[in-house]
C-alpha positions in Angstrom: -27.3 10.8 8.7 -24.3 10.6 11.5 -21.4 10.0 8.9 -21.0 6.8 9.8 -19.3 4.1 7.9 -22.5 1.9 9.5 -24.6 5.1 7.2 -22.5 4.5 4.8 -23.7 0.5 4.7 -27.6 1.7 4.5 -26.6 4.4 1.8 -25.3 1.5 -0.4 -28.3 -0.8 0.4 -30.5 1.5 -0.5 -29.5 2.2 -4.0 -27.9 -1.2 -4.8 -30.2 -4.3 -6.7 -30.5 -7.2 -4.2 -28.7 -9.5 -6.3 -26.2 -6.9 -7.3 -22.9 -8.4 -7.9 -20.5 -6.3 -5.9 -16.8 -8.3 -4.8 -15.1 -10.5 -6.9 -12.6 -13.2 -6.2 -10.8 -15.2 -8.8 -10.3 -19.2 -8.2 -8.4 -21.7 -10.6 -9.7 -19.5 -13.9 -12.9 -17.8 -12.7 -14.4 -15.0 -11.1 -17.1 -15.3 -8.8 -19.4 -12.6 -8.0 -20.9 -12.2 -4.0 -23.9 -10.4 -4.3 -25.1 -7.5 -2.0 -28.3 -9.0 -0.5 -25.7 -12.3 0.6 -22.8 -10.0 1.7 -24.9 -7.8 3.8 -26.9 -10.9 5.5 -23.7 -12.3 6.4 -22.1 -9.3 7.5 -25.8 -8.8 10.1 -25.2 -12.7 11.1 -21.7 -12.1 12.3 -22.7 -9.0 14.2 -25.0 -10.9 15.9 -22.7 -13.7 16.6 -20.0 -10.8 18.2 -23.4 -9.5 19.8 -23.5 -12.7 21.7 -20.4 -13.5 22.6 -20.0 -11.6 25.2 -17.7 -9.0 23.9 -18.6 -5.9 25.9 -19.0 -2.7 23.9 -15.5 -1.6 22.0 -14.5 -4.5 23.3 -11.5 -5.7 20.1 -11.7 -8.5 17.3 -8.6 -9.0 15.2 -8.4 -9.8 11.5 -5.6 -11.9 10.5 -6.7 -12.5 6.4 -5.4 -11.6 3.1 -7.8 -10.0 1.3 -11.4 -11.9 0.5 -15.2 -11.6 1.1 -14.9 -12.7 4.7 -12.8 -9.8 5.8 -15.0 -7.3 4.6 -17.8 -9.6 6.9 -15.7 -9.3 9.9 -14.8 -5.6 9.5 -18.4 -4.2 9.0 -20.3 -7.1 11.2 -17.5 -5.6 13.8 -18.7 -2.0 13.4 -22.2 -2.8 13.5 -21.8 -4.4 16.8 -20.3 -1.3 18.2 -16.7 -2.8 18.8 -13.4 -2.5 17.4 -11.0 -4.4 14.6 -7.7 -5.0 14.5 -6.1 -5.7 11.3 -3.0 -7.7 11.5 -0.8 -8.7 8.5 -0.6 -12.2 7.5 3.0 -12.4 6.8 4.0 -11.3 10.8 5.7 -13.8 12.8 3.4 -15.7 16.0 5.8 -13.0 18.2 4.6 -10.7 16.0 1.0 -11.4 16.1 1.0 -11.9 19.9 2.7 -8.6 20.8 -0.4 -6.5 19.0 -2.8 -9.1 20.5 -2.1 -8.8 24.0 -1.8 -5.2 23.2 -5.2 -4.6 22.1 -6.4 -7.3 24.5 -8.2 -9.3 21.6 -11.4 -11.1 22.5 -12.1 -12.9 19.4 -9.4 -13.5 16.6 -10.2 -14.0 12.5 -8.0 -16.4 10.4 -8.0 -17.0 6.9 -6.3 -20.8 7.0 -4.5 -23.1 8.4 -0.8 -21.2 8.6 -2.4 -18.5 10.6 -4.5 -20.9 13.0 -0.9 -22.7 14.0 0.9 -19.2 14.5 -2.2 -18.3 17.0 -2.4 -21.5 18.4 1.2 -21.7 19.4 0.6 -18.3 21.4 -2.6 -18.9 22.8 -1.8 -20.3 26.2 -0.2 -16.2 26.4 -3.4 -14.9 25.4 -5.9 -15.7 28.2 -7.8 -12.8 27.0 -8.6 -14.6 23.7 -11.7 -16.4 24.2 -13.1 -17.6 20.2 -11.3 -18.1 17.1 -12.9 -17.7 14.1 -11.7 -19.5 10.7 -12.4 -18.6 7.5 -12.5 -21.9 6.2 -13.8 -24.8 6.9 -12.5 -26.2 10.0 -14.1 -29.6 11.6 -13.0 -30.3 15.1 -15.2 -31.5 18.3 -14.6 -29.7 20.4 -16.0 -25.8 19.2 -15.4 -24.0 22.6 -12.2 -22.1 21.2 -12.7 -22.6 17.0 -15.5 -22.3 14.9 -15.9 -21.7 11.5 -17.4 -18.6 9.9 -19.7 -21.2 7.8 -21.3 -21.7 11.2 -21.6 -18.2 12.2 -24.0 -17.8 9.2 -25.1 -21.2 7.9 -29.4 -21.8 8.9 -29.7 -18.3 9.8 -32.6 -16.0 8.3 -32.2 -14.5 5.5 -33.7 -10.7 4.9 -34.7 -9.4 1.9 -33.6 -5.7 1.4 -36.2 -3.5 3.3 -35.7 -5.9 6.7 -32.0 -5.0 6.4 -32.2 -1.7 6.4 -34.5 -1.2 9.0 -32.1 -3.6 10.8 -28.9 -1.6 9.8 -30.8 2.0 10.7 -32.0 0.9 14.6 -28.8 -0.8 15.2 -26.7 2.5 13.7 -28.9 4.4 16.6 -25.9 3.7 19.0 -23.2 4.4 17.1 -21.4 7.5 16.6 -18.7 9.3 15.0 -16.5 9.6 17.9 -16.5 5.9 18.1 -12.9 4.3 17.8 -13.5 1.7 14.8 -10.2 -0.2 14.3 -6.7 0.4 16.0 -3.9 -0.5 13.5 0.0 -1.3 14.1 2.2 0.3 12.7 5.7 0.6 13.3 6.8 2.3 9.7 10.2 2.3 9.1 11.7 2.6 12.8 10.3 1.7 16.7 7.9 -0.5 18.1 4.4 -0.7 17.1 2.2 1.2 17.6 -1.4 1.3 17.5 -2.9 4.0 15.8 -6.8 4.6 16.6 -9.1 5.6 13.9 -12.8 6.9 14.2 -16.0 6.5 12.2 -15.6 10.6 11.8 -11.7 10.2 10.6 -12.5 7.6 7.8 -15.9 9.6 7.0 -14.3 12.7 6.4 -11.4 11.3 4.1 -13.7 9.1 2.0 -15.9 12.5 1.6 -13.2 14.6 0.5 -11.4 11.6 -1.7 -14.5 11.4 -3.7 -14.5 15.1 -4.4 -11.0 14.4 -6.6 -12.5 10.7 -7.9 -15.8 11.0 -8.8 -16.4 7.1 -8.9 -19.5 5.4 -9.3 -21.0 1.8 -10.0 -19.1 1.8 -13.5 -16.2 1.7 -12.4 -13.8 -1.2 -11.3 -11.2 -1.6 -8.5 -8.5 -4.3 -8.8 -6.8 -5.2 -5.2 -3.5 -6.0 -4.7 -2.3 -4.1 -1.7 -3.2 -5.6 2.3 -6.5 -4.4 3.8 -4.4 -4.5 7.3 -3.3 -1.4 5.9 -5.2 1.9 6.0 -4.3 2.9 2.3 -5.8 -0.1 0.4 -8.3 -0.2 3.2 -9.6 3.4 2.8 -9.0 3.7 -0.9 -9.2 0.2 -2.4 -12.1 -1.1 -0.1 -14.0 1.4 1.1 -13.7 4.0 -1.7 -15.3 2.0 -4.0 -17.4 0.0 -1.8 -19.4 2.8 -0.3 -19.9 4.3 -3.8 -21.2 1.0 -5.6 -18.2 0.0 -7.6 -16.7 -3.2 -8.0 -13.9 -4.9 -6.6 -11.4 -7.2 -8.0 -9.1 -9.8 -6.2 -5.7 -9.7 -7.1 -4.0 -13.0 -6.7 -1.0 -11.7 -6.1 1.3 -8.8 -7.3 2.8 -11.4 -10.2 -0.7 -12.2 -11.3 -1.5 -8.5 -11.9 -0.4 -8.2 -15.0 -2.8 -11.1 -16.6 -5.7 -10.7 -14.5 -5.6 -6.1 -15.7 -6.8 -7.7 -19.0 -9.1 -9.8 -17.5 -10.7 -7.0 -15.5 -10.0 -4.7 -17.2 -9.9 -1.9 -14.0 -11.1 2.0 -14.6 -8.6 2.5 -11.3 -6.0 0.4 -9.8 -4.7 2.0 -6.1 -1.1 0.7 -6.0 2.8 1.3 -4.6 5.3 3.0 -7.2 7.1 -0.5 -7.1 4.5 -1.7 -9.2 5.1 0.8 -11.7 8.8 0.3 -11.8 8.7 -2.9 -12.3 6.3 -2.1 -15.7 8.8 0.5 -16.9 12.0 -2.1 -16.7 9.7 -4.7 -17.9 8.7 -2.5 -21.3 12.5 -1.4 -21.5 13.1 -5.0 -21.3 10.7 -6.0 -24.1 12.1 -3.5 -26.4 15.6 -4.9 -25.9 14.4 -8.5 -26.6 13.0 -7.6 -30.1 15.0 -9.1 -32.9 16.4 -6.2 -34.9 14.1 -5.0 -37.6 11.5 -2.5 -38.6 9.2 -3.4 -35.6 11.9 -2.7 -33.4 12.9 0.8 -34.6 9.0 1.9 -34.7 8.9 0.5 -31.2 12.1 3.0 -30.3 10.5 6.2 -32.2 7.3 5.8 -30.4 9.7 5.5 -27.2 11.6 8.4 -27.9 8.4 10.2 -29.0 7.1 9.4 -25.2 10.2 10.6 -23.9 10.0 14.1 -25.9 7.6 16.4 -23.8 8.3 19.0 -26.4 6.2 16.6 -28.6 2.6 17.6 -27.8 -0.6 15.2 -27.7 -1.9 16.7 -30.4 0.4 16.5 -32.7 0.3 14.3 -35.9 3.7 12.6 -34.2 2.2 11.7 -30.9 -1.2 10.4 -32.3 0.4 8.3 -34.9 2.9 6.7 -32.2 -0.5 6.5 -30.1 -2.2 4.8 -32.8 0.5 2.7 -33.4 2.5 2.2 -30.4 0.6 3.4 -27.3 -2.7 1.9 -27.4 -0.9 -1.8 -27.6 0.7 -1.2 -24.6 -2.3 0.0 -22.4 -4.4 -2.8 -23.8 -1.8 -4.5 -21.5 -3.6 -2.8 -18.1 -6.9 -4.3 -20.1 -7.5 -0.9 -22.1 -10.0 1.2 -19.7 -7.7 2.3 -17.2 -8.2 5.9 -16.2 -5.7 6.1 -13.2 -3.0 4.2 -11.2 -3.6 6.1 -8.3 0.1 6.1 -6.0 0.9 6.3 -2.7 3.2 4.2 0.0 6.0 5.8 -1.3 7.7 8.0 -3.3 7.1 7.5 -7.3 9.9 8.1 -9.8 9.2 11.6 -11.4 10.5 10.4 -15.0 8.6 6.9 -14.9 5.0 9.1 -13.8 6.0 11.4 -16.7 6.8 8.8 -18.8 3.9 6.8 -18.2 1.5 9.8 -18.9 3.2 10.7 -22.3 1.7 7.1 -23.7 -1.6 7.6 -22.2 -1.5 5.7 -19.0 -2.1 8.2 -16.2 -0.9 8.2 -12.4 -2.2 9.7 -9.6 0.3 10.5 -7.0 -0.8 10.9 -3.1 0.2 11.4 0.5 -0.8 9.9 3.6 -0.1 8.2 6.5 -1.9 5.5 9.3 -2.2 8.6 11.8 -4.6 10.3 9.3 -7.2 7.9 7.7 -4.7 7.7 5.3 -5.1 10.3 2.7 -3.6 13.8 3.2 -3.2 15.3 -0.5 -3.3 13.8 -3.9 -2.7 15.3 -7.8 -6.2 16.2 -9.5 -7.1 14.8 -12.8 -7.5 17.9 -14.1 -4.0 19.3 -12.6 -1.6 16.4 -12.5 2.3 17.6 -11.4 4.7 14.7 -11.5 7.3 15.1 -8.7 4.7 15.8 -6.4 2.2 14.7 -4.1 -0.4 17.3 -4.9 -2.4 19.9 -2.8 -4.1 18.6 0.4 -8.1 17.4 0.2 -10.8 19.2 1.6 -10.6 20.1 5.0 -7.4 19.3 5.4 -5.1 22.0 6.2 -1.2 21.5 5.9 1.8 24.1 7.8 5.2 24.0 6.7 7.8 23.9 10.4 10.8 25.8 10.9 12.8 22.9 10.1 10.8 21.7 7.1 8.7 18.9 9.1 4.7 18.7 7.4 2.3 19.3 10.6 -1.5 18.0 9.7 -4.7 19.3 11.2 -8.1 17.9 10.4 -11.0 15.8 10.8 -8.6 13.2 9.5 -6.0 13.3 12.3 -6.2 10.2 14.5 -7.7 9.9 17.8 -4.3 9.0 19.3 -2.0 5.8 20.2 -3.4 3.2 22.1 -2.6 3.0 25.8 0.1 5.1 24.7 -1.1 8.9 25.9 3.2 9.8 25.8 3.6 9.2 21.9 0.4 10.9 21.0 1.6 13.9 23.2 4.4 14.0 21.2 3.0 13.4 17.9 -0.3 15.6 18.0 0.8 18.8 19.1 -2.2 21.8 19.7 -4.0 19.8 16.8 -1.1 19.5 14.7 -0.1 16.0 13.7 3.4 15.8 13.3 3.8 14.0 10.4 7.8 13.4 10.4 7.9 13.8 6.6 10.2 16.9 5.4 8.4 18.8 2.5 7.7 21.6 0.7 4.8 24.1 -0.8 5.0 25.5 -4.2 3.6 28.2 -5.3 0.5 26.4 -6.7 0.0 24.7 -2.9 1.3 21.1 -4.2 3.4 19.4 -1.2 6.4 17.8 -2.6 8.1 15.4 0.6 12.4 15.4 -0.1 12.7 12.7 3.2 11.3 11.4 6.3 12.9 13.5 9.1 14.7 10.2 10.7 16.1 9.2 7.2 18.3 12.7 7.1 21.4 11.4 8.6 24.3 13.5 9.2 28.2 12.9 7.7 31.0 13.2 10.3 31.7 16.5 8.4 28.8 17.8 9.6 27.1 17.3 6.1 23.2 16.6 6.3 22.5 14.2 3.3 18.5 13.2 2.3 19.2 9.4 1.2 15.8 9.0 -0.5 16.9 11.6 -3.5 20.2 9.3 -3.6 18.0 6.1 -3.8 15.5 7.4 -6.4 18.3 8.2 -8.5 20.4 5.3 -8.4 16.6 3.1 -8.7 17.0 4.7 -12.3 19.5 1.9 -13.3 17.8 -0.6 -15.1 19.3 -3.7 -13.4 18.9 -2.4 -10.0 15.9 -3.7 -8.1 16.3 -2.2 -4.6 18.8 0.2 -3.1 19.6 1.7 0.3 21.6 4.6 1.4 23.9 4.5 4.4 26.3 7.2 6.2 24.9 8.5 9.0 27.8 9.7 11.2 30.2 8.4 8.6 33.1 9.8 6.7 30.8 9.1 3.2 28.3 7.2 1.7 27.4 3.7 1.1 24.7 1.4 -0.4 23.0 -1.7 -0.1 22.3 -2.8 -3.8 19.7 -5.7 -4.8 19.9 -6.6 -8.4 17.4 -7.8 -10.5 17.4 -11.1 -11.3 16.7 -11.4 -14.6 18.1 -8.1 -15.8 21.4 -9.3 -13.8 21.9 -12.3 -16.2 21.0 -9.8 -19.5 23.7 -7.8 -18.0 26.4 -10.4 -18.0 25.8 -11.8 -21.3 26.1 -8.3 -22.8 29.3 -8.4 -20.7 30.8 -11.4 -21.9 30.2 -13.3 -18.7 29.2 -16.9 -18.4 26.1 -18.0 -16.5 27.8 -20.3 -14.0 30.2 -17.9 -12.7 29.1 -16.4 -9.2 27.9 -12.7 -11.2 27.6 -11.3 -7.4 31.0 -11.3 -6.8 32.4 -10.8 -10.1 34.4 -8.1 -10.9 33.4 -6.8 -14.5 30.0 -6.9 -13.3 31.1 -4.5 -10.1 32.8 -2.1 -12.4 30.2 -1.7 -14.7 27.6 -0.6 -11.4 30.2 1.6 -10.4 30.4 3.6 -13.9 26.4 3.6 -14.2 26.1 4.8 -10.7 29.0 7.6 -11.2 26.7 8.4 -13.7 24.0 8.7 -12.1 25.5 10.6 -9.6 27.0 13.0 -11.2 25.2 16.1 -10.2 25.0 15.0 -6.5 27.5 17.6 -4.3 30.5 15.7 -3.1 29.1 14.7 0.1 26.4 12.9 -1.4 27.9 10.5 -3.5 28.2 6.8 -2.9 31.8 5.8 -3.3 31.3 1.9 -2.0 28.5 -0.6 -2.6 27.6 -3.7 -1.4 25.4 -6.2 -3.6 23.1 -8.7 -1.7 22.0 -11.5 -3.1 19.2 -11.8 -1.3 15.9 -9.3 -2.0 14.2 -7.0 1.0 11.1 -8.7 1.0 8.3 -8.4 3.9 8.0 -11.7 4.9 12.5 -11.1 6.1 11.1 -8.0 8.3 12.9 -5.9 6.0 9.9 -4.1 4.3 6.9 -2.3 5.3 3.5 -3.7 3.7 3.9 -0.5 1.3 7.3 -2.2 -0.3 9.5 0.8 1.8 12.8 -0.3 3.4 12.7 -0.5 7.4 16.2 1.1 6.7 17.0 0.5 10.9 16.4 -3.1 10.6 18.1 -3.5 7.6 21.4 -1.3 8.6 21.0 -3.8 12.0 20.8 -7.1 9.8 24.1 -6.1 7.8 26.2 -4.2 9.9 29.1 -6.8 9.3 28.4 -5.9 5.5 28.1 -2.1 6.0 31.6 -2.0 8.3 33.6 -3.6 5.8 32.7 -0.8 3.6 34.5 1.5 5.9 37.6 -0.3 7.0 40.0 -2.0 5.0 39.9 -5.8 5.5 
């Protein structure tokens, strides 16, 4: 075996029952299964097709889908032809999608309906590279030169039973190797210009080997999907993870529909963002306050306050009566066989992880990036410290710089930039991938990250000031959906604040404010943030606290530019966007 993810493919053949449900996708109220035998035949027929398209060896194929059967086709029908994939995100811009196009010189570009066929066909005549577009629905048009449908690519083909496919899969996997580049993702983060990170058969090897040495998974258990393939942390552990060790995947609708469709699947493991887990915590504190006043309310809050009590052990009479009562009502809401939320994309509240545990539901907190396959460390099931991001995986080693950068060496590290042999001089340094991340080792070797190294901005005092311990702090408030710190350079600091809808109208009634008054502007409403941030804030030295805010009344969302595809604020873009906001916090107008 070459440790392949085109190995990988027989492995799973091998021990799987042809008609072997495997990927699920839920449409109007029901799940339909895609069995192995039919996902592997069409993942052979569009390797042929790519095989016969002229597409030279490592030649590129992009992927411009959400998340369904057909991108899992393209991706592994792409690797067994020997070239490479290019995820792109569905919610770029045509600019957007042309810049990592022309790029990565795609041949051949994926779409997943009719919004993404318009954005690439209103670039195409500055893609003369881009010879086939391939649509994952049904598209009928005369003239099939430039579009054909996937349906095509597959449809009164051959069909192999199980042994023919492997012997297929094993003398095609003859070719390929672990040095081979598999995909090239863009990624820009939080700052700069794309850039496209390349990733080998032997980088996403390694890290699925050493993730399944902390999850041992198997075919019991079940994945639900929310977060984008195009990115490498859903990709390597929400897709492949528990694709390559027979478990079964869930489609997400979308992040609203995750609540409902956990008790339909009821998931042993949901990989997700710590946004998701907020928004569970304020919607539980927001139950609680809704409950009419009575006896079910006050067993609600001593349960509560019971979860919030770590002196209060889990074996105690106390807890198991609150769990009995209290606790296993609300994890029936994640459909009652959830073993862990497993979190990474960002950094996830100490006191709602905590919290969360305390009644049962457990979370897994991680670290990664797109350089490095993604996963660098996780917490262990059987050693789980909140506020951390847990000791690195097998074969990864982890040095602590001077200045407190993390520096990664590995199998995982990436084979470097595309076309771009400056940035990966600078990033990968004798081996060392420089991650950009400031962190810490305790004394048990868990990595706790206090900022990114471009987030620490510096006061005009000569202060250095982390904004991300400002912003998980303030994030506390219930009524505050996004927040972000500003004051590099700057005589103090200043915020950004996005309230939550909902809990911004529950706010004004307790406040005595009527509905069809503008709440963003009015002033009872202001004070009261002020008072629950001073609050908040209290512990913070002086240079750290925020002494003016600014509420927006629009949300960061992705689709604005404003967020990465892992929910964290592209604070440049943002400070850009509302630099007439942000000045008049600092002069008098």
């Amino acid at each position: 075996m070459k440790e392949t993810l085109i190995d990988l493919s027989i492995e799973l053949l091998k021990r799987s029952k042809p008609e072997e449900e495997i990927i699920f996708t839920k449409i109007n109220d029901k799940y339909f299964g895609t069995s192995v035998i039919d996902l592997f035949n069409k993942i052979l027929n569009f390797s042929e097709f790519i095989e016969s398209s002229k597409l030279k060896e490592n030649d590129t194929v992009a992927i411009i889908s959400e998340n369904r059967v057909e991108w899992i086709i393209a991706d592994i029908g792409t690797l067994l032809a020997k070239r490479i994939n290019v995820p792109v995100y569905t919610t770029l811009s045509s600019e957007s999608i042309k810049f990592i196009l022309k790029d990565s010189n795609a041949k051949i570009a994926c779409v997943s309906n009719n919004l993404q066929l318009e954005k690439l066909l209103k670039i195409k005549k500055d893609l003369p590279h881009l010879k086939k577009i391939i649509t994952f629905f049904d598209y009928k048009q005369k003239d099939e030169k430039l579009i054909s449908s996937i349906d095509k690519i597959y449809n009164n083909k051959q069909q192999y039973n199980k042994n023919e496919l492997i012997k297929i899969f094993e003398d095609k996997s003859k070719r390929i190797n672990p040095e081979d580049i598999i995909t090239i993702i863009y990624t820009s983060g939080t700052t700069g210009i794309p850039k496209g990170v390349m990733l080998t058969h032997k980088n996403i090897y390694g890290n699925l080997a050493a993730c399944y040495k902390v999850l041992n998974i198997n075919s019991s258990d079940v994945f639900l999907s929310y977060l984008p393939y195009s990115h490498i942390y859903e990709r390597t552990t929400g897709y492949y993870f528990p694709f390559f060790n027979s478990s079964r995947i869930y489609y997400a609708q979308s992040i609203d529909t995750i609540g409902l469709q956990m008790q339909e699947v009821k998931p042993t493991i949901v990989i997700t963002v710590p946004r998701l887990l907020d928004k569970m915590y304020n919607r539980l504190n927001k139950s609680f306050e809704e409950m009419p006043k009575g006896a079910k309310k006050r067993l609600f809050k001593w349960a509560i306050d019971i979860a919030r009590n770590p002196k209060i052990k889990k074996t105690s009479f106390k807890w198991m009566l609150a769990d009995k009562l209290v606790f296993k009502t609300i994890r029936e809401k994640t459909g009652g066989r959830l073993k862990f939320f497993v979190s990474g994309g960002g950094a996830l509240n100490k006191t709602i992880g905590e919290f969360f545990d305390r009644i049962g539901i457990v979370t897994l907190e991680g670290y990664g990036m797109t350089e490095t396959s993604p996963v660098i460390s996780v917490n262990r099931p059987e050693f789980n410290k909140y506020g951390t991001v847990g000791p690195p995986l097998d074969g990864v080693s982890v040095n602590i710089a001077s200045d407190g950068e993390i520096l990664v060496k590995g199998d995982l590290v990436m084979k470097g930039y595309y076309n771009n042999p400056e940035e990966t001089a600078k990033t990968i340094v004798n081996g060392w991938l420089h991650t950009e991340d400031i962190g810490e080792m305790d004394e048990d070797g868990f990595i706790k990250i206090t900022d990114r190294k471009k987030s620490l901005f510096k006061s005009s005092g000569g202060k250095y000031i982390a904004p991300m311990h400002i912003e998980e702090l303030i994030l506390q408030i219930p009524y505050i959906d996004q927040v972000l710190i500003v004051g590099n350079e700057r005589m103090y600091v200043t915020a950004l604040i996005v309230l939550e809808n909902e809990a911004l109208k529950e706010l004004a009634k307790e406040l005595g404010i009527k509905e069809e008054e503008d709440l963003f502007a009015n002033e009872l409403i202001k004070k009261r943030i002020e008072k629950d941030i001073n609050e908040k804030q209290k512990d913070l030295a002086p240079h750290e606290k925020i002494r003016k805010f600014s509420i927006l009344k629009e949300a960061f969302s992705i689709e604005n530019g404003e967020l990465t595809p892992t929910l964290k604020i592209k604070r440049k873009f943002v400070e850009e966007k509302y630099k007439d906001i942000i000045e008049k916090m600092y002069h008098k107008v």
